[in-house]
C-alpha positions in Angstrom: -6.9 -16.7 9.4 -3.7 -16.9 11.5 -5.0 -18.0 14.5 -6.5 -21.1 12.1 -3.3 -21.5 10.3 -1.2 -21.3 13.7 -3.6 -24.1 15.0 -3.2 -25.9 12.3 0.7 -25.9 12.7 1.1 -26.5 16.4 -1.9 -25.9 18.7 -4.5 -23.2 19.4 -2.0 -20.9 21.9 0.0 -20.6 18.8 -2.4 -19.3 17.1 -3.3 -17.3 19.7 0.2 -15.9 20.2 0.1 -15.4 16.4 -2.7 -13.2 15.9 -1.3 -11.3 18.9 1.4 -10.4 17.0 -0.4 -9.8 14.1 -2.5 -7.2 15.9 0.7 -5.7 17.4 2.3 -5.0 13.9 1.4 -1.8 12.4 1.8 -3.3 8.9 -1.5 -6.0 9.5 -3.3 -4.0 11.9 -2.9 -0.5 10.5 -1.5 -0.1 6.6 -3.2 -3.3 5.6 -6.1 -3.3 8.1 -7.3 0.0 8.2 -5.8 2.0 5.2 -7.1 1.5 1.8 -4.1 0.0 -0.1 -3.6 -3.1 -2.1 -2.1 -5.0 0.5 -5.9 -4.9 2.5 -6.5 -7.9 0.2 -2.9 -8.9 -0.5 -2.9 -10.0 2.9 -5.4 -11.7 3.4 -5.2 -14.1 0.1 -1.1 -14.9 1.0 -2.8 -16.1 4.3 -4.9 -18.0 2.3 -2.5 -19.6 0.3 -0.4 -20.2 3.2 -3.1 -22.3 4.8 -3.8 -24.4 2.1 -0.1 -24.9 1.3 0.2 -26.5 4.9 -2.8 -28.5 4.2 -1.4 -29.8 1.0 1.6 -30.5 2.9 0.0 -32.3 5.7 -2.4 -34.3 3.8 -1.6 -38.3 3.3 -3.3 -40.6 0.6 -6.0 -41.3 -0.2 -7.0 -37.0 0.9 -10.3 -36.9 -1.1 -9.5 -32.7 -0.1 -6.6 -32.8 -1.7 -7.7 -31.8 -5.0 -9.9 -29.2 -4.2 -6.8 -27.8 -1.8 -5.2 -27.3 -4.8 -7.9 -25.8 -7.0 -8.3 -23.4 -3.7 -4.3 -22.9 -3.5 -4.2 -21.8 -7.6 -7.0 -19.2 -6.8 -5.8 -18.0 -3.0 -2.6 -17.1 -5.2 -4.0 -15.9 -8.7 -6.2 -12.9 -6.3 -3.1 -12.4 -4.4 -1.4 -11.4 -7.5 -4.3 -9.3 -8.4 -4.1 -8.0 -5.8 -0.1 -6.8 -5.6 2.0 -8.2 -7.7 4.3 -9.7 -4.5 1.6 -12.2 -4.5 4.0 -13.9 -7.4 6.9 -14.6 -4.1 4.0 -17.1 -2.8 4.7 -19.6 -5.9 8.2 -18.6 -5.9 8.5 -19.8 -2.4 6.1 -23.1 -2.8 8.4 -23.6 -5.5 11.3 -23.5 -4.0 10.2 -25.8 -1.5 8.7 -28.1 -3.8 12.0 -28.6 -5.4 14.2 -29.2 -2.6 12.0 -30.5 -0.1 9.0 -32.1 -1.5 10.3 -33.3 -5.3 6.7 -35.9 -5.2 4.5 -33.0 -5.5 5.8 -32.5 -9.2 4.1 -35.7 -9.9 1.3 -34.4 -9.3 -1.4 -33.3 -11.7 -2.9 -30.8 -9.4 -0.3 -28.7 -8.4 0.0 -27.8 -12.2 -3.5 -27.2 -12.7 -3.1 -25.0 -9.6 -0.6 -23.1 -11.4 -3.2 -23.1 -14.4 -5.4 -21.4 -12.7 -3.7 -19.1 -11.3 -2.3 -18.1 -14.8 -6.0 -17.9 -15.8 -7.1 -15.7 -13.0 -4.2 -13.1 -13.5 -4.4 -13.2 -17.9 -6.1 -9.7 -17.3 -2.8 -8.3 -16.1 -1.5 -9.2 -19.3 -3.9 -8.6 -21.8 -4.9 -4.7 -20.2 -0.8 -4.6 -20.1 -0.5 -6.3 -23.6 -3.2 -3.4 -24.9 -1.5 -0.6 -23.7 2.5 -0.8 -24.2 3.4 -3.1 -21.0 3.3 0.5 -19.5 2.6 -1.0 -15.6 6.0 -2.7 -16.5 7.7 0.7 -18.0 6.7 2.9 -15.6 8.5 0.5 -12.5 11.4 0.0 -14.9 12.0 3.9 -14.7 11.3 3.8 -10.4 13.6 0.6 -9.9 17.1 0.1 -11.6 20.7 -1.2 -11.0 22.7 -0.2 -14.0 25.3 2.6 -13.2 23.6 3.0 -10.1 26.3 3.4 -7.1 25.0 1.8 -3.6 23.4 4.1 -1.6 23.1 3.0 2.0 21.0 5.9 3.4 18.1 3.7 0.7 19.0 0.8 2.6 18.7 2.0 6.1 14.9 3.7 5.8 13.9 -0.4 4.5 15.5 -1.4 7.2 14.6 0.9 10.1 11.0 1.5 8.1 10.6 -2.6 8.5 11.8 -2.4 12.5 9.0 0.1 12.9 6.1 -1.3 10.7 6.1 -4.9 12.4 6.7 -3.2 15.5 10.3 -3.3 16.6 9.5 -5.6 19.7 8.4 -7.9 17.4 11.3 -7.4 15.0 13.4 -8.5 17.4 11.2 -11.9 18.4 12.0 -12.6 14.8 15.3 -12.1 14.8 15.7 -14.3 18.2 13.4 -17.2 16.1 15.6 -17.3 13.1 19.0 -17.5 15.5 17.4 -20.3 17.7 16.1 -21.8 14.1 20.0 -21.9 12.8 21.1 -22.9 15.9 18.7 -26.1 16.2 17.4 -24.6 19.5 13.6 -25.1 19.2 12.9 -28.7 19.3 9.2 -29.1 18.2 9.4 -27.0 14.7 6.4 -27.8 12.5 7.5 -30.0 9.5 6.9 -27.2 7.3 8.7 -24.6 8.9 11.2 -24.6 5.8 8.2 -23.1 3.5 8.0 -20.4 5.9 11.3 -19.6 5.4 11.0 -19.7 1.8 8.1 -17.2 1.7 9.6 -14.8 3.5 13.4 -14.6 3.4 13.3 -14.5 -0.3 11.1 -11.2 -1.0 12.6 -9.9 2.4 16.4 -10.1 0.1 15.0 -8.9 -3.1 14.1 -6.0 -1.3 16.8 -5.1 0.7 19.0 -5.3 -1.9 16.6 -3.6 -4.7 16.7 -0.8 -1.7 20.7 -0.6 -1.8 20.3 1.2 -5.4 16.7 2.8 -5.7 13.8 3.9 -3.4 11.9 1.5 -2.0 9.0 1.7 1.1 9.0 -0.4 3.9 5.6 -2.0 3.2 6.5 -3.8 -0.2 7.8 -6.7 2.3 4.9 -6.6 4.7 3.6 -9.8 3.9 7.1 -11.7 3.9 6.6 -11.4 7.6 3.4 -13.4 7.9 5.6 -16.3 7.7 8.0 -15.4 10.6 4.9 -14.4 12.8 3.9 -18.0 12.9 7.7 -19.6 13.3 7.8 -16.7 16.3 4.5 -17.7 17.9 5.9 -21.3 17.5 8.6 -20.6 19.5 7.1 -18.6 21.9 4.6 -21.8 22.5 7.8 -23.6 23.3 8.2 -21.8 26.5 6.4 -23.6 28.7 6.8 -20.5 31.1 3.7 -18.0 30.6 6.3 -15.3 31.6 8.4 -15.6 29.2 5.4 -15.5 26.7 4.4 -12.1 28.7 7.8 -10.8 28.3 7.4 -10.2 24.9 3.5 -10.0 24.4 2.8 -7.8 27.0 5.5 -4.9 26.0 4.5 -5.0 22.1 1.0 -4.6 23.3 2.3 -1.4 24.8 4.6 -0.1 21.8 1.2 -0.9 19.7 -1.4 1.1 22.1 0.9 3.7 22.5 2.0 4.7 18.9 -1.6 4.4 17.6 -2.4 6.8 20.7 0.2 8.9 19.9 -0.5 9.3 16.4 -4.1 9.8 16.8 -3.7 12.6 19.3 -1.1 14.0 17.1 -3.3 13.9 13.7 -6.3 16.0 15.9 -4.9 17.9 18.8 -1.3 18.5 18.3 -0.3 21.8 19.9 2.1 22.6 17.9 3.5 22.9 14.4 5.5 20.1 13.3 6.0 21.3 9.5 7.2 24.0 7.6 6.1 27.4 9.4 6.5 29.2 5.5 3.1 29.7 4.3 3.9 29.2 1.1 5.2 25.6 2.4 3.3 25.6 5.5 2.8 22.1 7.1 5.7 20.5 4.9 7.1 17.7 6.5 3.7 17.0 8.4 2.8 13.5 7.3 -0.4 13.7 10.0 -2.1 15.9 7.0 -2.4 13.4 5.1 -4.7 11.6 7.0 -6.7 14.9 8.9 -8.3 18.3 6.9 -9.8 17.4 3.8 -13.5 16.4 4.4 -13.6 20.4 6.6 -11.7 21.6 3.3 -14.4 20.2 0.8 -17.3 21.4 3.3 -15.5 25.1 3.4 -14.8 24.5 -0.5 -18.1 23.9 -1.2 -19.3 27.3 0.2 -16.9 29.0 -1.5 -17.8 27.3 -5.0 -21.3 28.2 -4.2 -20.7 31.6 -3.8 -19.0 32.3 -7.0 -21.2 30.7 -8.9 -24.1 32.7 -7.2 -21.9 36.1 -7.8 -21.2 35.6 -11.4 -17.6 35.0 -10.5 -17.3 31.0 -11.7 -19.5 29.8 -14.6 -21.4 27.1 -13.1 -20.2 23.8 -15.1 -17.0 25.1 -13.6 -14.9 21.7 -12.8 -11.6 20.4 -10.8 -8.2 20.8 -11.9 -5.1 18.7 -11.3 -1.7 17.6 -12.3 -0.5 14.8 -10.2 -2.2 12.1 -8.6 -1.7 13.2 -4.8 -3.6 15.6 -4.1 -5.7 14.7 -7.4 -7.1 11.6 -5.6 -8.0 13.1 -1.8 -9.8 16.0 -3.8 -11.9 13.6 -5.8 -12.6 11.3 -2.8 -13.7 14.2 -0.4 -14.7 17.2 -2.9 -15.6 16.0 -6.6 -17.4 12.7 -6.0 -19.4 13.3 -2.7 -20.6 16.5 -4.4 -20.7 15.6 -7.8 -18.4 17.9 -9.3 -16.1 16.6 -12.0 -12.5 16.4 -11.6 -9.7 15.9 -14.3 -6.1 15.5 -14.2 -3.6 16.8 -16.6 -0.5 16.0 -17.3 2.1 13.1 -17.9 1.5 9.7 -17.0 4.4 9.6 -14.1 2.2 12.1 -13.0 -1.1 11.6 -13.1 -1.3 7.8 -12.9 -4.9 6.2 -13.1 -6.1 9.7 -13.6 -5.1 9.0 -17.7 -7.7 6.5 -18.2 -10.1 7.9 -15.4 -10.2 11.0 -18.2 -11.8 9.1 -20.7 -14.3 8.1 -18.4 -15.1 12.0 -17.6 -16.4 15.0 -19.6 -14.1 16.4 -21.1 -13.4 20.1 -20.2 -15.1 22.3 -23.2 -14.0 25.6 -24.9 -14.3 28.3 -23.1 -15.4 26.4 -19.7 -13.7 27.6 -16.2 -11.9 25.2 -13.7 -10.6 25.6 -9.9 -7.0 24.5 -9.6 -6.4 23.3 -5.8 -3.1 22.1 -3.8 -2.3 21.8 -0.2 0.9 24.2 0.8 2.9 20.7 2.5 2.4 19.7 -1.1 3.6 22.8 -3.0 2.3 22.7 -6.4 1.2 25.8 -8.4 0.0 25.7 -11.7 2.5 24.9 -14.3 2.8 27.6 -16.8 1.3 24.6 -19.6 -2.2 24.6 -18.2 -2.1 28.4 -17.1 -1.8 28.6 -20.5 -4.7 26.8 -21.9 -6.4 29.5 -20.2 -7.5 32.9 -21.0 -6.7 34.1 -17.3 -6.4 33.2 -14.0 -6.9 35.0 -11.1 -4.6 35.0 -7.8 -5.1 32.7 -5.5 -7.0 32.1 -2.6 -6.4 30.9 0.4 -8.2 27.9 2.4 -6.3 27.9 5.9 -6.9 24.2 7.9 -6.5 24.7 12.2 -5.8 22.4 14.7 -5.9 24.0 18.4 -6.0 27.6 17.3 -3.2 27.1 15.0 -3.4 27.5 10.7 -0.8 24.5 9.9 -1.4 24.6 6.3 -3.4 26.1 3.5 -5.4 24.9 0.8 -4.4 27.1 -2.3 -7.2 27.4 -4.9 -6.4 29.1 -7.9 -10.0 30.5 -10.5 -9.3 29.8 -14.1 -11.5 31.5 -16.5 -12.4 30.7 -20.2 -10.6 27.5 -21.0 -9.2 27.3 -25.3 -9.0 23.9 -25.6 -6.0 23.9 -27.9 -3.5 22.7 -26.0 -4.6 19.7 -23.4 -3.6 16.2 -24.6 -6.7 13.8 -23.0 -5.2 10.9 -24.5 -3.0 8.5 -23.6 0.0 8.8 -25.9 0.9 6.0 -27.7 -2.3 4.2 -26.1 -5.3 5.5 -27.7 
């Protein structure tokens, strides 16, 4: 789609140039291409809406396309914001240069039945928030906040630095040297609608920053803002009618890319040594390679173990999962409870447990005098809370799962047998909801 939409702005080496930057960023290539996160589709339907935004904008009457570019605009946009809610910067951004660039379009019926639809594709957000409290809204209320907030520039620099190193900092800079020789009126063949890339990325790029100057934010909530600046940079890379100077740049984000993916492959299997916490009541803290390495050989060695104690008498055999907070709630349902069809359930408070609220209505419920494994990872310490000890009769001392990587333990999985649940205590209902 960037290639296309580069073509369609300049010619087919900027679109080349374009999707080689796009494969060079880590935020395209790897959190949105290869990790299973929102932005997989967010990315691809801003690209979408991009293109038909320039094709709206390059169309001339009579355009017997131009109505169904619009039609295709309104739901490009309405699944972006399905998708993450960022998606809303793409009609922020139109807007904006609607207003100050383009005032004819306003006229025109089909840019509000663009909007229409989009409105109608996204009315699920607000009818599922509308039935239960606005609590998507509540819950970011209480992560993101200004009032009586002092600035706090260590917030700041991770956006900042976490941004360099997502869109690959070679390609950071390209973007940098493209908006300087943009102010400066240095490149001489911008496409006409070079201002609507501007306006889709600077704004949720600023938003950002300065949301980041008083809360938490991660790097990746601007991801697609850059989009925009790809295809201004491969625009002005075209410009050079040196193929050096294109190499110059291409060539050595190629490199940063190769060698970071290497680099954090090798480290996620072979590493030799311990990059975490060396406590082994902490062990592997710090490690964010766990994450993504250890869980399908935990589940297999699980397995054996649940096995076992049902086949000793030790576990009752409807004996299920127990959690209370999403991560690792979600890696043990993905590897462990689904794939061998053992029921999990997550207790606890909504900032906790997240989806896991309304995936416990879905679920058996746990009943009286049942028995449940409680698991956590060690870089993830997280006994038990005394609340769901509690709610049973006893619970034995743990047991440790150790996970090795060249000879080395580097964290352990901490399972925990609870016997003889009372089902007296354990809220499965949303409160307030249902």
């Amino acid at each position: 789609m960037i290639f296309i939409i580069g073509s369609q702005i300049r010619n087919a080496r900027t679109g080349w140039i374009s999707a080689i930057l796009y494969s060079t960023s880590f935020y395209t290539s790897v959190i949105a291409g290869t990790f299973i996160l929102p932005d997989s589709p967010q990315v691809l339907f801003w690209l979408l809406s991009i293109y038909f935004m320039v094709r709206i904008l390059e169309s001339k009457p009579p355009d017997k396309y131009l109505a169904g570019h619009f039609i295709l605009l309104g739901i490009s946009v309405g699944a972006c914001i399905m998708s993450k809610v960022h998606g809303v910067f793409l009609w922020l951004g139109f807007g904006g240069y609607i207003i100050f660039h383009r005032r004819d379009l306003l006229k025109s019926p089909m840019l509000w039945i663009s909007g229409a639809i989009s409105l109608l594709i996204i009315y699920p957000l607000y009818q599922w928030n509308l039935e239960n409290h606005f609590i998507t809204y509540n819950y970011h209320q209480g992560r993101i906040s200004f009032w009586g907030i002092k600035p706090d520039m260590d917030h700041l620099l991770q956006q900042v630095l976490g941004s360099v190193f997502y869109n690959n900092p070679v390609n950071f800079i390209l973007y940098i040297l493209t908006l300087v020789a943009i102010a400066k009126g240095k490149i001489k063949r911008l496409p006409k609608e070079y201002t609507l890339f501007l306006w889709l990325s600077l704004p949720l790029i600023t938003v950002l920053l300065w949301t980041s100057l008083f809360n938490e934010t991660l790097p990746h909530w601007s991801g697609p803002a850059y989009l925009s600046l790809m295809l201004l940079a491969a625009c002005w890379l075209d410009e050079q009618s040196n193929i050096r100077v294109n190499a110059r740049w291409l060539k050595p984000a190629v490199w940063v890319y190769i060698g970071v993916v290497l680099l954090g492959v090798l480290s996620i299997r072979l590493l030799p040594f311990r990059i975490g916490s060396s406590q082994v009541k902490i062990m592997g803290k710090g490690d964010i390679s766990l994450d993504m390495n250890g869980w399908h050989q935990f589940a297999l060695r699980f397995d054996s173990v649940y096995q076992a104690d049902i086949a000793f008498g030790r576990m009752k055999s409807n004996a299920i999962i127990v959690s209370d907070y999403w991560f690792p709630a979600a890696h043990l349902d993905h590897y462990y409870g689904m794939p061998f069809h053992h029921n999990l359930l997550a207790f606890g408070p909504i900032r906790d447990i997240h989806h896991f609220a309304w995936l416990n209505q879905r679920r058996p419920r746990l009943a009286r005098g049942s028995d449940a494994y409680f698991i956590y990872a060690t870089n993830y310490y997280g006994p038990p809370r005394a609340a769901i000890k509690n709610d049973f009769e006893r619970v034995d001392d743990s047991l440790l799962i150790p996970q090795w990587r060249n000879g080395k333990p580097v964290r352990y999985f901490v399972v925990y047998r609870m016997h003889n649940f009372r089902g007296d205590s354990l809220d499965y209902l949303i409160p307030g909801i249902h």
